[in-house]
C-alpha positions, 0 to 999 in steps of 0.5 A: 433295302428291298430295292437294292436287294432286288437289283442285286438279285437281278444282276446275279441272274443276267450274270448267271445267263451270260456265263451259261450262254457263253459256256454253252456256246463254246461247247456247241462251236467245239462239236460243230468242229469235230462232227459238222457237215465236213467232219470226218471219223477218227482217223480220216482226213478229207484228202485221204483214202485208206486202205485196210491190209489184214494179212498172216504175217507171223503163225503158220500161215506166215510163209504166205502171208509174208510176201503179202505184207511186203508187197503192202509195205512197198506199194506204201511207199510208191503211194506216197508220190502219187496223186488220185483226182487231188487226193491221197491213198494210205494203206493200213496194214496189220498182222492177224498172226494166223488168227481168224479171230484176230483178223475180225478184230483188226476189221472192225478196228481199221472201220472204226478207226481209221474208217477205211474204204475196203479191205484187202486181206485173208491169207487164208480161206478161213480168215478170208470166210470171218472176214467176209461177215464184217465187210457185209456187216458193214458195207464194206468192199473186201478182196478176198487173198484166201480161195473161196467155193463159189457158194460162199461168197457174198455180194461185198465180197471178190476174191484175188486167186483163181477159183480151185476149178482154174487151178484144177485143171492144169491137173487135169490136163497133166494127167491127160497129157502124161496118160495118167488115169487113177490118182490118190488124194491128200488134203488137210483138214482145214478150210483150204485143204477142204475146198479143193475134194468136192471141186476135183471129184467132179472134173475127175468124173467128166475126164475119166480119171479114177480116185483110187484112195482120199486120206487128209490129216490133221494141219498141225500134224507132224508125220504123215506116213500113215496116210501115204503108207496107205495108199501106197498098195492102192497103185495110183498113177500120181498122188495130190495133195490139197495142204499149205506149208507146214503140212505140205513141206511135212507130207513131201518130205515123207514121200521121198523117205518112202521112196514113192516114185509116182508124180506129187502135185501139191497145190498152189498153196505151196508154190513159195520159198517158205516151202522150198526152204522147208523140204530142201532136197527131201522135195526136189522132183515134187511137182506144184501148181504154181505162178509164172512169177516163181520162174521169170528167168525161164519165160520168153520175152512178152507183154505178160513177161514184162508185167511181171518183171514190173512187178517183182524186180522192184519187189526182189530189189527192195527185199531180195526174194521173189514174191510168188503167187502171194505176193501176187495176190495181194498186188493184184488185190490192192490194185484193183481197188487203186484202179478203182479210186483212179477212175473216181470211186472214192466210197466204199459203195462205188468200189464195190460196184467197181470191182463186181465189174473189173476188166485188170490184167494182173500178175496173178492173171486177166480179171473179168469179174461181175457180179455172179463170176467173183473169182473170175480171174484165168489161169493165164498167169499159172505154171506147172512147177518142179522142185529143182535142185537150185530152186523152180523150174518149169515143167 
């Protein structure tokens, strides 16, 4: 009995073993498949790079930050066909709604999620400052669309617009060229209306032209008589001011009902349709720093000429306006890092050193970025605009 009940027990046992090694066998082989040596994060496919696109492209920044999602959208399905050294590029695009806060979530989202190589994004220089923590946060190569002092970038971090110093001086050489010596400045008080003071106090100093008076208002604010009515006894020869739509179209619109007849340059920050169906004919006569893109009709025939029309008639075709500057922006941004997975630099690390070295010729300008000139990009690709009756003419 004792023997049949040892036999018994043994079986039992070696039974239980098998079971166990079996189970545990499964699990291991289960694993080995999700994160072995070939296994890619949730969201990657070995024959696929990704992208991150964070852009505004609803809130008030929406009126820039549309033509950025656009170009995204189209440059996805031209990606589509194409092939880099045997593998795929996906773009992952997202709206932050005009939400800095937003726009670090959906960062740290796309890197945990679908474990993208880089990031193209930030409509807005605040959004684009929040993201530039999480790309160094994570090692991750970021072009920035929103204009960043040179101080604040940091080592992962390039930027697609030119530097406020490039935009600011086709002020100053308007200034100089009209004889205009005094000027009264206007800035919101937001990231980007900030920036642009401190730059242009010392260009204004180095080329004798006198600030005469500096007013800003608040971004959300609806009426901004006060600060015209202001400067107006302050007699500057023309006013500038440093805003994106809504407060610019807001400000324009109170010049011309105050019948401020000095020149007002608006910033880059405007040179969109969102701005020009904002102040309609309240704005025609209002000059802005803009892109050669908003006004291809008016160009000569030329290389440059012909990389813009490459550019925005696919784009015009597809979604029946012209992108401007931002949609330029986030063309050139995306390319450059296309450019740099063209030339094998698959990995986060290698696009990052791509880009602090980038030689490309955008529609936005020429890029020749290094690692202490991370806004390297000319004023090649600039025009002074005027708000017509029908729409951008050239100066």
């Amino acid at each position: 009995m004792r023997k049949n009940s040892w036999v018994w027990s043994f079986l039992v046992i070696c039974l239980s073993v098998f079971v166990i090694a079996g189970c545990s066998g499964g699990s291991q082989q289960t694993e080995g498949e999700n994160s072995g040596g070939d296994a890619k994060p949730s969201g990657e496919s070995s024959d696929t790079i990704k992208i991150g696109v964070i852009v505004a492209e609803t809130g008030p920044a929406s009126a820039l930050g549309k033509p950025e999602v656009d170009v995204a959208r189209l440059l996805n399905k031209q990606l589509k066909d194409k092939d880099f050294n045997g593998k795929k590029v996906e773009l992952i695009i997202e709206d932050y709604e005009t939400d800095d806060t937003n726009a670090v979530v959906l960062m740290k989202k796309m890197i945990s999620e679908h474990n993208v190589t880089a990031v193209v994004g930030g409509t807005q220089t605040s959004t684009s400052v929040a993201l530039m923590g999480v790309a160094a946060e994570n090692k991750i190569p970021l072009v920035a669309l929103g204009v960043l002092n040179n101080d604040q970038f940091n080592e992962y971090t390039v930027q697609a617009p030119q530097s406020n110093e490039t935009v600011l001086q086709n002020v100053i050489d308007y200034l100089k060229d009209n004889n205009i010596d005094s000027v009264a400045w206007i800035n919101a008080r937001d990231g980007f209306g900030q920036t642009g003071l401190p730059v242009f106090e010392g260009m204004a100093k180095e080329n004798g032209i006198e600030i005469v008076a500096k007013e800003d208002f608040d971004a959300e604010a609806t009426d901004m008589t006060v600060q015209l009515t202001k400067i107006k006894p302050k007699n500057p020869g023309a006013i500038i001011i440093w805003s994106r739509p809504p407060g610019a179209g807001i400000i324009a619109k109170n010049y011309s009902q105050l019948g401020i007849d000095v020149p007002m340059i608006q910033s880059h920050a405007v040179s969109n349709q969102g701005f020009l169906d904002q102040v309609g004919a309240d704005g025609v006569g209002v000059l802005v720093l803009g892109s050669k893109l908003n006004v291809l009709d008016s160009l000569e025939d030329n290389e440059q000429t012909q990389l813009f029309k490459d550019f925005a008639e696919p784009f015009i075709e597809e979604y029946d306006y012209n992108p401007g500057p931002f949609g330029g922006y986030a063309y050139d941004g995306i390319q450059m890092v296309l450019q740099a997975i063209s030339e094998g630099n698959t990995d986060s690390e290698s696009i990052k050193k791509y880009l602090e070295t980038i030689s490309y010729k955008g529609v936005t300008g020429t890029y020749n970025l290094s690692p202490d000139n991370r806004n390297g990009v000319e004023g090649d690709g600039m025009a002074i605009l005027k708000v017509g009756e029908s729409g951008w003419e050239l100066e």
